[in-house]
C-alpha positions in Angstrom: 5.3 -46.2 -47.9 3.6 -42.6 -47.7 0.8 -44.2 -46.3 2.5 -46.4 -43.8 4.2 -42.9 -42.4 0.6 -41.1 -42.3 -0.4 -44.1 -40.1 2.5 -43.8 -38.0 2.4 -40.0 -37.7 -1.3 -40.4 -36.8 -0.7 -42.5 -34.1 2.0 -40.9 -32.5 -0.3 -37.8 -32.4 -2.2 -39.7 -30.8 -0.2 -41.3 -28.2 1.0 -37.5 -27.5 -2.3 -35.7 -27.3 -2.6 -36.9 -23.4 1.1 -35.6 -23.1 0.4 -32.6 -24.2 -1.6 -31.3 -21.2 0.6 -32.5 -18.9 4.1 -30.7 -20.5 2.4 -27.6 -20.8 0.9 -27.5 -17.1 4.4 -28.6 -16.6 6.1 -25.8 -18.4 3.8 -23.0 -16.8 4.5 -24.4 -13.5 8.0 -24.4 -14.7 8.3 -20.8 -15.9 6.5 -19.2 -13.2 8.5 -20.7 -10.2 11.7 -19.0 -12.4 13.6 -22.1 -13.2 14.6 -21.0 -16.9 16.7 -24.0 -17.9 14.0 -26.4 -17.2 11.4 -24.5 -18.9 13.5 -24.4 -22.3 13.8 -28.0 -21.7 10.5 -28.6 -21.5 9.6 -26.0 -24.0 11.4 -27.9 -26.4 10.2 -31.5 -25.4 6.2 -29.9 -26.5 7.7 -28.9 -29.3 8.8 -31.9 -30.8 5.0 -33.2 -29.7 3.8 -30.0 -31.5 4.8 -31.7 -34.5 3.1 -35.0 -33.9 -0.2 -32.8 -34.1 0.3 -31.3 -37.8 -2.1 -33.5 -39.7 -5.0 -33.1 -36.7 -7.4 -30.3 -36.9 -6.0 -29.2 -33.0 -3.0 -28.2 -34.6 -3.5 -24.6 -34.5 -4.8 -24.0 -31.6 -1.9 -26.1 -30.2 0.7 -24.0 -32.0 -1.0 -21.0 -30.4 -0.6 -22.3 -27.2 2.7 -23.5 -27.5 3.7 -19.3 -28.6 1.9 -18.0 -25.4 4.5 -20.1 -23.5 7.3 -18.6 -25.5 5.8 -15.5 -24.5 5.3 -16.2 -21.2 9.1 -17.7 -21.1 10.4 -14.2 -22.9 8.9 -12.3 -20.1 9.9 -14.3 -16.9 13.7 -14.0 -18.6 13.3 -10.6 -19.7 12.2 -9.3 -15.8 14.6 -11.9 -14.3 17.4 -9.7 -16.3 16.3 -6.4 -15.7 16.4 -7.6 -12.3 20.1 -9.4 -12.5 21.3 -6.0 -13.8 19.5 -3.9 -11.3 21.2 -6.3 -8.4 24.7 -6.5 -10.4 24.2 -10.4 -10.2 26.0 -11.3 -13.2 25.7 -15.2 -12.6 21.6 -14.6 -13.3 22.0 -13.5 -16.7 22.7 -16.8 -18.1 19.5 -18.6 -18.3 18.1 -15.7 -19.2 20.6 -14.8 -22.5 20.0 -18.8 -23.0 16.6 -18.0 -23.4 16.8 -15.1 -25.4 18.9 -17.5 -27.9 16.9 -20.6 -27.9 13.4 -19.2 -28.0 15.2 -17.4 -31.2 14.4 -13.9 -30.0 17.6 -11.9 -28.8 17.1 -9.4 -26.3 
């Protein structure tokens, strides 16, 4: 049975490492055109694959990558804030307090 889900894990890793690529490209394109709720969306779509790589040797460096998009994420919402607040355009906080609470870092 615990050999039968190594297999499986294995070769969903796998099947995800072409994915990968792709949802991060995604994700950056995503963050940097400002469109917060999509990124987290996607964010957390390469997360769940993040998990897929934990028995390969790329997981590290995948995990690595995945935190510079957090970052990257964190910092688009943070200036897209300072910016709401600056402008009085209360409607623009939300995606980025959504951020702020999903990514697991309040602001």
């Amino acid at each position: 049975d615990v050999v039968k889900k190594r297999v499986e894990t294995a070769y969903t890793a796998l099947k995800e490492v072409g994915s990968w690529d792709r949802k991060v490209r995604e994700c950056e394109q995503l963050v940097h055109s400002g469109k917060l709720p999509a990124a987290l969306t996607q964010l957390a779509s390469i997360k769940g694959v993040l998990d897929a790589f934990r028995m390969l040797p790329e997981y590290a460096k995948k995990e690595a990558q995945l935190q510079q998009l957090e970052e990257s994420l964190l910092a688009t919402a943070r200036r897209r804030a300072k910016q709401a607040v600056e402008r009085n355009l209360v409607a623009d906080l939300a995606p980025c307090g959504e951020v702020f609470a999903r990514v697991g870092r309040p602001e």
